[in-house]
C-alpha positions, -999 to +999 in steps of 0.1 A: -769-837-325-760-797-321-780-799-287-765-831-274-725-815-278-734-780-262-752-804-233-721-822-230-699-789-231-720-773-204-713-810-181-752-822-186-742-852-205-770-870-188-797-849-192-793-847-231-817-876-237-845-856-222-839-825-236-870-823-261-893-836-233-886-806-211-895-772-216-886-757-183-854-741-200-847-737-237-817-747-253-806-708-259-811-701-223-788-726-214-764-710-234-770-680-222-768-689-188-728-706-200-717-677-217-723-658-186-707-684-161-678-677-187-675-640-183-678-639-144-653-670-147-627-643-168-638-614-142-629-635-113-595-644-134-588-609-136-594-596-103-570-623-088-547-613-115-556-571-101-548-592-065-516-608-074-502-574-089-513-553-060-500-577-037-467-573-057-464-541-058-469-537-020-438-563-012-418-547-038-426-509-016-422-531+019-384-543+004-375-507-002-338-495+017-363-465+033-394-486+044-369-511+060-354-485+078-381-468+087-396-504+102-367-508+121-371-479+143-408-492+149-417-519+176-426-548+159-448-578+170-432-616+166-410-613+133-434-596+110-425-594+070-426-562+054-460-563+040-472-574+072-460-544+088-476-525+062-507-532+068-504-535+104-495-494+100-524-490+078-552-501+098-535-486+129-535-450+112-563-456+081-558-419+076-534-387+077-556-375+106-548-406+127-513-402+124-515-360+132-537-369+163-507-395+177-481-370+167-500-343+191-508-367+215-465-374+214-459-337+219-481-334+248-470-364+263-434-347+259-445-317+273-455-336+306-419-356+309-404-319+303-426-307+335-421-341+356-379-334+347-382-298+360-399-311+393-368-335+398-342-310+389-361-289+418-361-322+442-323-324+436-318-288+443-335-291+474-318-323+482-283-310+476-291-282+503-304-303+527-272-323+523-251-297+530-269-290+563-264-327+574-234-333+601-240-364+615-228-392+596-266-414+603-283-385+586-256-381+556-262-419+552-298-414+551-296-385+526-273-406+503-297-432+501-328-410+493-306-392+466-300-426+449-336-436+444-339-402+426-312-409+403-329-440+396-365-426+387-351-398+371-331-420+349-361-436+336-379-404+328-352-391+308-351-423+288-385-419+282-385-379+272-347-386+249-371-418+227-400-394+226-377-368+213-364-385+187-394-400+177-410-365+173-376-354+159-381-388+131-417-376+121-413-337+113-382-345+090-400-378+070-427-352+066-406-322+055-390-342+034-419-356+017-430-320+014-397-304-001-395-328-028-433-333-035-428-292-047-389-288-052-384-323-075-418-338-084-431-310-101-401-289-114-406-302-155-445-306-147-446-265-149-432-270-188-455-298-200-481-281-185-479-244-205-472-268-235-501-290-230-524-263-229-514-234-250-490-212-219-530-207-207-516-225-170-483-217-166-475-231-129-484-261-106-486-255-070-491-281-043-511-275-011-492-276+021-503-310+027-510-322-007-549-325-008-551-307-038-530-280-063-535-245-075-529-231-104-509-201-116-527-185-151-513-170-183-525-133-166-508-138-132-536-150-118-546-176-092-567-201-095-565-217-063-585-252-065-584-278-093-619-290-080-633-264-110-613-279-137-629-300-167-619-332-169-603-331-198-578-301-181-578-327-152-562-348-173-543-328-186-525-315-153-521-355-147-501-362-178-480-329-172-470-346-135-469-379-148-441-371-177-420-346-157-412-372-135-409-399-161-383-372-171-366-369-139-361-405-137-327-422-147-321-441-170-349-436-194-372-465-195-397-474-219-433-453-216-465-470-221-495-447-231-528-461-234-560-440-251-549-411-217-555-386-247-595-395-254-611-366-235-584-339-251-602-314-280-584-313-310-561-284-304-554-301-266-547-335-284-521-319-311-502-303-284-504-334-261-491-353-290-465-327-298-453-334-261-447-371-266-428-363-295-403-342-279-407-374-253-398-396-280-364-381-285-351-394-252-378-424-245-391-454-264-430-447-263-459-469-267-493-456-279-519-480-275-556-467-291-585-477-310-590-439-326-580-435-359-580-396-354-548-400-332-530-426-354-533-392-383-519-371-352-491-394-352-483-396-388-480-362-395-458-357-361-438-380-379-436-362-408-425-336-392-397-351-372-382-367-401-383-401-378-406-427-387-432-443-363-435-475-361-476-485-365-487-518-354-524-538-355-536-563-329-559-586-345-576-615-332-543-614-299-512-613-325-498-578-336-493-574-374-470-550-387-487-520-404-490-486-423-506-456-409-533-450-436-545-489-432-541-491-395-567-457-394-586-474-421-586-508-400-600-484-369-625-466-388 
């Protein structure tokens, strides 16, 4: 009977008659084989649902004021949406390098219109004498007509060297700009969490000049100029620093949603991480999602401390339960 209704679960209805003749598969392999039909089913769900919000995320960036500006001061091909455009960028420049290599290529092409110009300033000089050498009125009608097709071409030229101007103009300020407030705004409460985070043993955060990695300013004044020979635990570190100084920076103050970021902090990292959020809390709702009871005793005795009461909560079985802080560590342990 137990056979027969897992046959017909599985969709082999007709084939639950036979079952104790055949011995090419056993009944648990057929399970087996179910449960995992199941679990790539729920990994296929979720990478759609990854999809869906990636997709999101990109129409909500193409729908910005500044992308659509920037668009519109690009040539477009038919009437392309936003995200279209995006990715029509993207595999046109896959990297930074791409996009350097057409800005030279735009400053030598410059360089030639500003040598063509200077040629037909020359040609106009020269004209303008030979026109005042001309005394018959045949050969002043001649020269008038030879000056005209140079107005002409040089018209076009200059056209052509005023768009490639601005569009070199365009590209040094969007990156300068990008640049000034990657290390004037980005990073200007970073600094703070940072020497909190760790103990005033890294005391500044400095960008590259094109962003590729950060350096590091030390508690003696010293320089540590790469963060390729940090742990990853100081990795992470320097990520929550950036991370909550621009949460901070932001207006108004929305919730913050942490989840288990803290797992590869020691315990004296993990008490001053958590002494951060606190001072977080003062200004921002914060959510701490874990399964280490160690933290939820971090928590409680910030709390203590603070004189305001955390709220402690246990998911069980896809419902949240209120809860205390002693039984939600017990319920961890």
């Amino acid at each position: 009977r137990t056979a027969r209704h897992i046959h017909a679960l599985m969709g082999h209805q007709g084939e639950t008659e036979n079952h104790t003749a055949s011995h090419e598969a056993s009944l648990e392999d057929q399970v087996e084989n179910y449960l995992g039909m199941c679990s790539a089913y729920s990994e296929y769900q979720e990478k759609v649902k990854k999809r869906d919000t990636l997709r999101q995320s990109l129409e909500r960036a193409a729908s910005s004021d500044r992308i659509q500006k920037a668009f519109s001061m690009l040539e477009s091909e038919g009437e392309e949406q936003g995200q279209e455009q995006l990715f029509r960028i993207f595999n046109k420049y896959p990297v930074r390098d791409a996009l350097e290599r057409e800005y030279e290529s735009l400053l030598t092409e410059i360089a030639n219109q500003e040598q063509e110009l200077e040629v037909c300033r020359k040609n106009i000089h020269q004209t303008n004498m030979i026109l005042e050498q001309l005394s018959l009125t045949k050969e002043l009608e001649e020269a008038h007509e030879m000056i005209q097709k140079g107005r002409s071409g040089l018209f076009q030229v200059s056209y052509d060297y005023a768009v490639h101007r601005a569009a070199a103009w365009l590209c040094s300020e969007i990156r300068n700009e990008f640049m000034t407030g990657m290390k004037d705004e980005l990073l200007v409460k970073a600094d703070g969490i940072l020497r909190q985070l760790t103990g005033e043993d890294y005391q500044r955060i400095i960008p590259s000049d094109n962003l590729s990695d950060f350096s590091f300013v030390l508690k003696d004044g010293s320089r540590q100029e790469t963060s390729q020979i940090l742990s990853r635990g100081t990795r992470e570190q320097v990520f929550l620093a950036v991370r909550l100084g621009r949460i901070l920076e932001m207006q108004p103050a929305l919730p913050v949603i942490i989840d288990d970021s803290l797992v590869n902090f020691d315990c004296d990292h993990l008490k001053q991480a958590v002494d951060v959020i606190g001072s977080l809390s003062r200004t921002h709702q914060v959510f701490i999602m874990t399964c280490h009871p160690h933290l939820v005793e971090h928590f409680m005795e910030l709390s203590s401390e603070l004189g305001s009461p955390a709220q402690f909560w246990r998911l069980d079985k896809g419902r949240f339960f209120p809860s205390k802080g002693l039984e939600l560590m017990e319920y961890l342990s």
